[in-house]
C-alpha positions as CSV (number, residue, x, y, z in Angstrom):
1,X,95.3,131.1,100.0
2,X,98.6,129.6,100.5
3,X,99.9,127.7,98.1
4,X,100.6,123.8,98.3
5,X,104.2,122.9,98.1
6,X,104.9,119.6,96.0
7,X,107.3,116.4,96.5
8,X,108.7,114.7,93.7
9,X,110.4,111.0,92.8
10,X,111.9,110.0,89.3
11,X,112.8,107.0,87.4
12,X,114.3,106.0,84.6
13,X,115.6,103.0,83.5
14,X,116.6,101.0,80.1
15,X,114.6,97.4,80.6
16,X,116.4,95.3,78.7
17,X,117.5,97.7,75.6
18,X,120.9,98.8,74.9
19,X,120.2,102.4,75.4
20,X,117.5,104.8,77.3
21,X,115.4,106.6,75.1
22,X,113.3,107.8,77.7
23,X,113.8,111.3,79.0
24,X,112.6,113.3,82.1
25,X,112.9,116.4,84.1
26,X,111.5,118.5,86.7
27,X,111.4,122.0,88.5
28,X,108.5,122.8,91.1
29,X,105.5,123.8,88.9
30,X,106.7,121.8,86.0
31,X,107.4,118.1,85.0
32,X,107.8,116.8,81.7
33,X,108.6,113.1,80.6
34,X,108.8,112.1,77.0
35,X,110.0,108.7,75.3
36,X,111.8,109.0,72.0
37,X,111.6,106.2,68.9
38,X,113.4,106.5,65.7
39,X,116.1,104.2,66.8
40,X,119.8,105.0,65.5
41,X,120.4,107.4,68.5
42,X,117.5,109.5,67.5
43,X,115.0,108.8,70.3
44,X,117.2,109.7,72.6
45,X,118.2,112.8,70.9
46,X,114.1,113.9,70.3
47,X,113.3,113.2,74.3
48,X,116.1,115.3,75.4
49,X,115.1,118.2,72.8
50,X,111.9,118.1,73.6
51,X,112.3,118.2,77.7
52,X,114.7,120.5,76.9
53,X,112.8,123.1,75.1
54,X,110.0,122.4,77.4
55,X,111.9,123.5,80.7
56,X,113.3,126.4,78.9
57,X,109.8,127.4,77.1
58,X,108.2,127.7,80.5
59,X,109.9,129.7,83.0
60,X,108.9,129.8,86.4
61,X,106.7,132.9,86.6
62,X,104.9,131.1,83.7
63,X,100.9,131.7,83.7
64,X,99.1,128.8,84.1
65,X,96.9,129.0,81.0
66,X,96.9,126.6,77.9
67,X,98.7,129.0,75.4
68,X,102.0,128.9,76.9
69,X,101.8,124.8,77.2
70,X,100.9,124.9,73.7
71,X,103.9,127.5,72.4
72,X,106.3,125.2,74.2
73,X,105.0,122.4,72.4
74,X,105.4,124.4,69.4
75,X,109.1,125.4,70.6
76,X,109.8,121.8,70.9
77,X,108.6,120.8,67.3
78,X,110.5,123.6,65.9
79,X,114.1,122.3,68.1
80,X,113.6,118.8,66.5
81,X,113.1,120.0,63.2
82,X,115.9,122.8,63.4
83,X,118.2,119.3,64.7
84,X,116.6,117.4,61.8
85,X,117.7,119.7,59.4
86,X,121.5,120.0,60.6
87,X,121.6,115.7,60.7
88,X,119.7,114.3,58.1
89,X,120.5,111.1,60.1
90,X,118.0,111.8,62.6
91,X,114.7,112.8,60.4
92,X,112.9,110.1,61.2
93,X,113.0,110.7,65.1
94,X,110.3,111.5,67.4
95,X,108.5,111.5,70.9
96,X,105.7,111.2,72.9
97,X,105.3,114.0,75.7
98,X,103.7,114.9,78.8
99,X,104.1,117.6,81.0
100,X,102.4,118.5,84.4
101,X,102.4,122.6,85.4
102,X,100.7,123.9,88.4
103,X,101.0,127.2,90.3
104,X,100.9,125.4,93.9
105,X,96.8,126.1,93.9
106,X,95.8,124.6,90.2
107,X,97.5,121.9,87.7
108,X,97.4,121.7,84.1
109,X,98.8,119.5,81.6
110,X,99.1,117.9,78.0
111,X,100.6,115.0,76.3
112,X,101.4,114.1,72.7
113,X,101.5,110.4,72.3
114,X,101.3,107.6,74.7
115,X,103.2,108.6,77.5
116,X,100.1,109.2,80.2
117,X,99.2,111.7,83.3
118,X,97.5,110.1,86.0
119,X,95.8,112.0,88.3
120,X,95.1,110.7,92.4
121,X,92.4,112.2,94.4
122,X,91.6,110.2,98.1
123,X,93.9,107.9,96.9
124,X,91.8,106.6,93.8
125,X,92.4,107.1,90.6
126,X,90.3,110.5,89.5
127,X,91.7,111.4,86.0
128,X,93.9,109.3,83.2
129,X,94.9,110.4,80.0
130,X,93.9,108.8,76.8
131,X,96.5,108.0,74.3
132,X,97.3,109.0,70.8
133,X,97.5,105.1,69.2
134,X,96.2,102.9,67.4
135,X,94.2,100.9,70.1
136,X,92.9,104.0,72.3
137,X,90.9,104.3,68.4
138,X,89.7,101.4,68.5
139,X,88.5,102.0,72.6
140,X,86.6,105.1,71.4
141,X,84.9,103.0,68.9
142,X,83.9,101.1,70.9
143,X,85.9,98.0,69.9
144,X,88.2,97.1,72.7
145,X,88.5,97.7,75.9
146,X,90.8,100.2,77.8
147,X,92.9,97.6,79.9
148,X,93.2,95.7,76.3
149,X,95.9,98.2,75.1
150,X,98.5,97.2,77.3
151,X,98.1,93.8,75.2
152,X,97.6,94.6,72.1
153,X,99.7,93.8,68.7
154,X,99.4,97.8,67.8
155,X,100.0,99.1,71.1
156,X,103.2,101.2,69.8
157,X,101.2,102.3,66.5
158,X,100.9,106.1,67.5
159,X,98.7,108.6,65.8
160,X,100.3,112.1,66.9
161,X,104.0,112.1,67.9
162,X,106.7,115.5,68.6
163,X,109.1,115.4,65.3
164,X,106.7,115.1,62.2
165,X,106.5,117.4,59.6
166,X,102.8,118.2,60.6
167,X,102.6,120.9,63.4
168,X,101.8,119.4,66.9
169,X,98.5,118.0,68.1
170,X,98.3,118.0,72.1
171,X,95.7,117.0,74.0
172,X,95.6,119.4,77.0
173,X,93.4,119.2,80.0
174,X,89.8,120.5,79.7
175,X,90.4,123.0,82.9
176,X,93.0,123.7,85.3
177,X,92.6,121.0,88.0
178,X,92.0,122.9,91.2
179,X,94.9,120.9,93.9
180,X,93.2,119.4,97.6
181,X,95.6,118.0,99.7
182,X,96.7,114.7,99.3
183,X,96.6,114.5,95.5
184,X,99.2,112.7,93.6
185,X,100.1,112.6,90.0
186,X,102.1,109.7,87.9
187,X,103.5,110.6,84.6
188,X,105.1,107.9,82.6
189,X,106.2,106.2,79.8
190,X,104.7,103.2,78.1
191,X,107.5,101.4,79.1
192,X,106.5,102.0,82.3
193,X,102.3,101.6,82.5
194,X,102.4,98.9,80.2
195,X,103.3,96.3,83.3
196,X,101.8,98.2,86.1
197,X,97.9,98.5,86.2
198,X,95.8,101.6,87.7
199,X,94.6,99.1,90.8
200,X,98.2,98.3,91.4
201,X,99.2,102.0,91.5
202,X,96.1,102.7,94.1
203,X,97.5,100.3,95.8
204,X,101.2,101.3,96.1
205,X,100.1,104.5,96.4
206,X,97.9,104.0,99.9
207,X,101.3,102.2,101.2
208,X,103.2,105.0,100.3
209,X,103.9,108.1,102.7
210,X,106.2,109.6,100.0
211,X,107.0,109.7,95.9
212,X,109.9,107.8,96.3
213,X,108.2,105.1,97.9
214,X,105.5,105.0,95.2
215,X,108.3,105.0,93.2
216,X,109.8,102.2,94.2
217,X,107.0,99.6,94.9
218,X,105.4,100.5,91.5
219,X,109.2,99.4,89.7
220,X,108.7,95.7,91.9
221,X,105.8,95.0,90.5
222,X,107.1,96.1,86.9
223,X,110.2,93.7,87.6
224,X,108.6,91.2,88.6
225,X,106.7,90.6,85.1
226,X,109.3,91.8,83.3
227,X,110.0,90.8,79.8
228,X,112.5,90.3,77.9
229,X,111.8,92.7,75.3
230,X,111.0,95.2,78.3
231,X,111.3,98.6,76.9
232,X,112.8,101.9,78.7
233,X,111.0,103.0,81.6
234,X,110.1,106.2,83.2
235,X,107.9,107.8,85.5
236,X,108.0,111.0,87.6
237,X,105.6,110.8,91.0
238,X,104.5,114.1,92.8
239,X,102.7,114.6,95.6
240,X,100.9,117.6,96.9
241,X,102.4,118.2,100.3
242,X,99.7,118.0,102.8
243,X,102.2,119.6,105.7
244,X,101.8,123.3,103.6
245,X,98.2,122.7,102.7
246,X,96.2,126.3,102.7
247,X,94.0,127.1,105.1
């Protein structure tokens, strides 16, 4: 079978803060975004190690199995701590993380935080990624509802984060996702799916013949309720090329 060939959009903006905190990067076969906190410089510093690490942790003739996701991780704990150990300054930073990996035929991910995957199939939404926080708790018990989070007072309350003292706890997918054409993946910040709602990217995404235009009509809607606390925002779109489908 020959494999699919992918197509990918980023984006990356400060909202209404002084500084981006948010980092992303990309190769084909592997996408990573992360969103630091720890204020001071520090976030910035713990998305960009982490991303960092990531990219370097997985080359490209990377196996697409969970262990090597998971030692990167593990990589990327160790390159915050090693930097947290050199500048006191930054020991209280961390970051959320997601990364996408796929071989052209299957995908894979995790994430660490609440930076999410979201997962496209017929253009409907067909896998989204539950966060490590305070109110996705509270939706597994039962005591709020999922599209509640994006409202509610302990939305940025996180239960795992990249950076503690405690070794990394990713979530990774249950099984490699085997690719048909047309799927699409969205992985952002909370910056980013906190104003833009899983209808609204269906939506965007059937108007849409490429990333970049998901891209782009997801960040209108964003703007158009933005606030003015409106945190960094990231996202990285790709798109399973339907021209090189297998036969």
């Amino acid at each position: 079978m020959t494999p699919f060939t992918f197509q990918t959009a980023t984006l990356s903006r400060p909202g209404t803060r002084a500084d981006n905190e948010d980092a992303c990067d990309w190769r084909d076969g592997l996408w990573i975004v992360a969103d630091g906190l720890g204020g001071h410089g520090g976030g910035e510093v713990a998305s960009r190690l982490a991303v960092d690490a990531l990219l370097t942790a997985l080359p490209p003739d990377t196996p697409l199995t969970p262990e090597p996701l998971e030692h990167a991780v593990t990589a990327a704990a160790e390159s915050l701590r090693a930097r947290q150990s050199k500048d006191p300054s930054l020991s209280g930073m961390r970051t959320t993380l997601v990364a996408l990996m796929s071989d052209g035929e299957h995908a894979l991910w995790l994430h660490l935080g609440d930076s999410r995957l979201y997962a496209f199939r017929d253009g409907r939404l067909l896998i989204q990624t539950a966060d490590h926080s305070v109110p996705q708790a509270l939706v597994r018990a039962g005591e709020l509802t999922p599209e509640a989070i994006r409202f509610h007072e302990d939305r940025n309350r996180l239960l795992r984060t990249l950076g503690e003292e405690k070794p990394p706890r990713p979530t990774l997918a249950d099984a490699p996702l085997t690719l048909q054409s047309g799927d699409a993946f969205l992985l952002c910040t909370d910056g980013f799916w906190e104003s833009v709602t899983e209808s609204e990217m269906e939506i965007a995404l059937a108007k849409s013949p490429d990333p970049t235009q998901w891209l782009a009509r997801l960040e209108l809607n964003l703007v158009r309720q933005v606030r003015p606390d409106q945190d960094n925002y990231t996202a990285i779109a790709v798109f399973i090329d339907t021209e090189n489908a297998p036969a």
